[in-house]
MARTOR-344589 format. One line per field, with one value per residue (C-alpha): residue in three letters; z negated, x negated, y negated. Coordinates in Angstrom, 3 decimals. Layout:
# residues N
gukol ala/...
w Z/...
u X/...
v Y/...
***
This chain:
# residues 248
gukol unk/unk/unk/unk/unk/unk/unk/unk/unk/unk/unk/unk/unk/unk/unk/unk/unk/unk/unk/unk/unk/unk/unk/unk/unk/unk/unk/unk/unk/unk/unk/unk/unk/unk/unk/unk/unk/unk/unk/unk/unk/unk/unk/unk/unk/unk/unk/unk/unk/unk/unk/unk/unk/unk/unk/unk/unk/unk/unk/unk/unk/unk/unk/unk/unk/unk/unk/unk/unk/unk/unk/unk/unk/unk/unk/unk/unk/unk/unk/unk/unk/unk/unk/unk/unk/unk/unk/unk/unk/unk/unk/unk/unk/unk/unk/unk/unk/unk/unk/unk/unk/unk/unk/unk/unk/unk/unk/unk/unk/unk/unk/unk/unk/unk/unk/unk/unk/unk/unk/unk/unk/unk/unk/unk/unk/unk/unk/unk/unk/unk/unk/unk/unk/unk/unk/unk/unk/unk/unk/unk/unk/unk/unk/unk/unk/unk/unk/unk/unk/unk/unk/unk/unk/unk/unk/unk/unk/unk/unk/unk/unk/unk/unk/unk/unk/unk/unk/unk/unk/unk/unk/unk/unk/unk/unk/unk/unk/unk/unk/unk/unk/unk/unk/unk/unk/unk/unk/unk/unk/unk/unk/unk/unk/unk/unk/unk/unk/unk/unk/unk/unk/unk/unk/unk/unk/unk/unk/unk/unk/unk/unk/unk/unk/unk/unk/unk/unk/unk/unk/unk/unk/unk/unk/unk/unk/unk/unk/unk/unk/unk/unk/unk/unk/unk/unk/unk/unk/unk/unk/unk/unk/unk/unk/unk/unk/unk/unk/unk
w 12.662/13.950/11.592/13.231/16.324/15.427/13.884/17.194/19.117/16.807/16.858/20.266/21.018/18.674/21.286/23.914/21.594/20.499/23.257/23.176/19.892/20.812/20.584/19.079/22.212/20.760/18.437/18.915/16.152/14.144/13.641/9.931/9.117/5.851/4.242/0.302/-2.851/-4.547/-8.255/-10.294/-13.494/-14.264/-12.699/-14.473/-13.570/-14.221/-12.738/-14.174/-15.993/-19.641/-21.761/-22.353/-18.122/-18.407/-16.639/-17.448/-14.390/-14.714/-14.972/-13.079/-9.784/-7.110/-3.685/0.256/1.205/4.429/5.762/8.976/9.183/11.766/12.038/15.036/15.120/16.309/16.451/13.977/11.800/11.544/11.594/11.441/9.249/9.780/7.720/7.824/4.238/4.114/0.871/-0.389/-3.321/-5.757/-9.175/-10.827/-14.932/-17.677/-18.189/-21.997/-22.070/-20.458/-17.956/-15.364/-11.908/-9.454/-9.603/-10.873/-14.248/-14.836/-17.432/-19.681/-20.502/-16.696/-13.996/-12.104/-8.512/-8.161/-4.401/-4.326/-1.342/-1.323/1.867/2.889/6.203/5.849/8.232/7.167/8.633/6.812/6.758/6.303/4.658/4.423/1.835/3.390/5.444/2.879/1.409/3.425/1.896/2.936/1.609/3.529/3.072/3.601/4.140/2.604/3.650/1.133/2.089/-1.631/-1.713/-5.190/-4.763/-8.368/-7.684/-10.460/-9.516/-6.791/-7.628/-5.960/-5.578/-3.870/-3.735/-1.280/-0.584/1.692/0.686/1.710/-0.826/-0.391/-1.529/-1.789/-0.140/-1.082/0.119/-0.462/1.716/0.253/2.154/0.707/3.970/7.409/7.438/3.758/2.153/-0.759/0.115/-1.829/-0.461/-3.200/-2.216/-5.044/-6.573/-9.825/-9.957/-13.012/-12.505/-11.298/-9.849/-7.450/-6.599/-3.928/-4.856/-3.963/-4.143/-1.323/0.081/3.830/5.871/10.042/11.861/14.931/15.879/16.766/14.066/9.920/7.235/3.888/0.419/-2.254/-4.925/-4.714/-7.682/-6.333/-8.566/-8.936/-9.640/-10.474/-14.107/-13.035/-13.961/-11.744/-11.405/-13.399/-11.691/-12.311/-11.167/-10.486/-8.460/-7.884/-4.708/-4.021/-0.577/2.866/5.938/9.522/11.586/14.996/16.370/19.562
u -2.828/0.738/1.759/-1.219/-0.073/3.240/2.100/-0.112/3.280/5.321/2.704/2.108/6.253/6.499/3.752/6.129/9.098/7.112/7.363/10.521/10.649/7.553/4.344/1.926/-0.022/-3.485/-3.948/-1.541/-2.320/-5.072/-5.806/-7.469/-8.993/-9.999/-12.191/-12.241/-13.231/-9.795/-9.778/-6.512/-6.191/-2.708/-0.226/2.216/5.614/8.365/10.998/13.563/13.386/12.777/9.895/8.982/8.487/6.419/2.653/-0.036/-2.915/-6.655/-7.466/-10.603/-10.349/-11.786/-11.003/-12.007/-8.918/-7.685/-5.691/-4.671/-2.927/-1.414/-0.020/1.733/1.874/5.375/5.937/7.048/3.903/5.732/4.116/4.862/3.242/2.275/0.807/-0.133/-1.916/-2.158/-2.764/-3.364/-5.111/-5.160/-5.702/-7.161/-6.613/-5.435/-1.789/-1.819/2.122/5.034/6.799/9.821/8.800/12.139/12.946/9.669/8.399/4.658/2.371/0.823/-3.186/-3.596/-5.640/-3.379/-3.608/-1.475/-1.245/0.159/0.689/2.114/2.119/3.255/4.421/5.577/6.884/7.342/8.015/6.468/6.467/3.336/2.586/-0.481/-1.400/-4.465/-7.339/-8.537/-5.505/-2.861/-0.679/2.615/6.060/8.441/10.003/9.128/10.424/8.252/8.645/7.851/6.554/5.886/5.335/4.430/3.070/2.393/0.362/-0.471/-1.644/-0.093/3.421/3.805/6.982/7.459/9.266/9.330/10.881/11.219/12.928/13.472/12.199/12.622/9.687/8.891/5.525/3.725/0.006/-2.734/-6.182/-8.413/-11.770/-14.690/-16.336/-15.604/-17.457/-16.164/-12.778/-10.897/-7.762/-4.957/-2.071/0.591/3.601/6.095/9.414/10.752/14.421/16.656/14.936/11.032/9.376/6.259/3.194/0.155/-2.032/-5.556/-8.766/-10.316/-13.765/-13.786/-16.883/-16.489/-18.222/-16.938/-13.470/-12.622/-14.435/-14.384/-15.457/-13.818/-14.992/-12.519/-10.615/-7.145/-4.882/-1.791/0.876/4.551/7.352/10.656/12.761/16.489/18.393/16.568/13.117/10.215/7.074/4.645/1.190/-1.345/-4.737/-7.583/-9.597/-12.995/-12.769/-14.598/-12.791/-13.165/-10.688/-10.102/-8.215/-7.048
v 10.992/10.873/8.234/5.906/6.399/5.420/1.914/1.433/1.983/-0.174/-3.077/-3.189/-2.539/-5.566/-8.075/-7.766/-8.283/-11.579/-13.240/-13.242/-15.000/-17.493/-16.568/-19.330/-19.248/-20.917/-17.460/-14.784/-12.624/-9.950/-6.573/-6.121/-2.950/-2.376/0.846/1.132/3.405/3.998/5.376/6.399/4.207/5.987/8.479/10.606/12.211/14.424/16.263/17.445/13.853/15.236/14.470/18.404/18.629/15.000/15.970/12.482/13.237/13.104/9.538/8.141/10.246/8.387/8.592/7.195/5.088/2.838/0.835/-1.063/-4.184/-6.477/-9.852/-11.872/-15.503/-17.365/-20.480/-23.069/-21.536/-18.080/-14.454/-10.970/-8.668/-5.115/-2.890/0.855/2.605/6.505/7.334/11.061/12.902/16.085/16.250/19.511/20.145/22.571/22.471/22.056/23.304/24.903/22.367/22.761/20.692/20.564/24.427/26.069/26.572/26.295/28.537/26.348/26.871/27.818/25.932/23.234/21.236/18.588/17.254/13.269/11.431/7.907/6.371/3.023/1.084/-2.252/-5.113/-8.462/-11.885/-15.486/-18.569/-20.159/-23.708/-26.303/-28.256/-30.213/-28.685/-26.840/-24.788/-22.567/-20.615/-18.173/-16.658/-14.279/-10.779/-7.567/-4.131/-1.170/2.322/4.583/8.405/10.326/13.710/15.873/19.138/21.389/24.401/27.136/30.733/31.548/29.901/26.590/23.504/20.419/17.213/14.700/11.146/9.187/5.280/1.381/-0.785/-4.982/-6.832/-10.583/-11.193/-14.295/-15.315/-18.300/-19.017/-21.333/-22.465/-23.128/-24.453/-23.659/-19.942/-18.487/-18.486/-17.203/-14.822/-13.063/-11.696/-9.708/-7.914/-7.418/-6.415/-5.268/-3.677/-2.327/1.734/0.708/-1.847/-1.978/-4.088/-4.433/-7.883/-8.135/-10.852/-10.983/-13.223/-13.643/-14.851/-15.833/-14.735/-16.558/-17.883/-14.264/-12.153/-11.910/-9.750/-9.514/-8.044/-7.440/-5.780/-4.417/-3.225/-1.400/0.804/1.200/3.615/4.729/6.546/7.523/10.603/12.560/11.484/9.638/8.703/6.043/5.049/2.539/2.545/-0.180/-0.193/-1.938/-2.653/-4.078/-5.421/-6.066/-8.566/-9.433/-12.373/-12.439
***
């Protein structure tokens, strides 16, 4: 709950900050919420990095997820981009083997929670393009904050590792409409570096309501991860998804 209030401070903070760099005064911006059904298609990890401490989770777990976004218009067909996604679940299984996680060693053939958390806050600033009525589309840069936390749990023993990072991404985007009420959307942040990489892209429809309302339907696929000396962790999750938005 903390963490929302902090992007409500930071987005709001960031209005008056906009006028400053010109406000686009004919639509100043949106607030997007979106609610989805979020299931694991892969997540493994280990730490100490060695194949013997290497733990593949319970594929298929499916979760409620959200997430709040935000974008301010400038001028010159600018925008800020905000965006706010908690994401936390557990996974429950039968270690099949002895493994090491930071400075515990786990039983094997005993029940096992694993607690993951990977939340995100991004800002972002794009430029967006036109290519007829019909077509829009956007590039820019963002800044992700990442939030990971691991938690292994086993009969009363129990370890933890947490993280907290700066990762550059590219952000590219494309709206095409169909007719003036429904469009097409997908928006994908991305980046791939020499130890991991990472990824958000969705498909989205979008019917308007009226020139201050929307609703969305779509599908998001969302994953990432890092393998250094130290740490290996790697995962990817799909979300169906509905959304509300409100321009003002």
């Amino acid at each position: 709950m903390k963490n929302f209030f902090l992007f409500i401070i930071i987005y709001f903070s960031s209005i008056s900050s906009g006028f400053a760099l010109g406000f686009d005064l004919k639509d100043k911006g949106q607030i997007n919420l979106e609610i989805g059904r979020s299931k694991t298609l892969d997540n493994n990890f280990s730490l100490p990095n060695q194949s013997s401490n290497e733990i593949n989770l319970p594929d298929k777990k499916y979760l409620n997820s959200y997430r709040l976004k935000g974008r301010l218009n400038l001028k010159n067909d600018t925008f800020l981009y905000f965006l706010y996604a908690p994401f936390a679940t557990d996974y429950s299984f039968e270690s099949n083997k002895i493994f090491k996680f930071d400075n515990t060693i786990f039983s094997s053939n005993k029940n096992t929670k694993v607690d993951y958390e990977f939340n995100s806050y991004r800002i972002g600033y794009f430029k967006e393009l036109s290519y007829k009525d019909s077509f829009k589309y956007w590039i820019g840069g963002v800044l992700k904050v990442r939030d990971a936390k691991i938690r292994v749990s086993q009969d009363g023993l129990s370890d933890s590792y947490s993280n907290i990072g700066i990762v550059p991404l590219l952000g590219l985007g494309a709206e095409y409409f169909m007719s003036k009420k429904i469009s097409l959307f997908s928006h994908i942040d991305a980046a791939g570096f020499g130890q991991g990489y990472a990824y958000d892209v969705n498909a989205e429809i979008r019917y308007k309501i009226n020139n201050k309302n929307s609703l969305g339907l779509g599908y998001r696929k969302f994953g990432g991860g890092v393998d250094n000396d130290k740490l290996m962790n790697f995962a990817k999750f799909e979300t169906l998804y509905a959304n509300y938005s409100f321009n003002f």
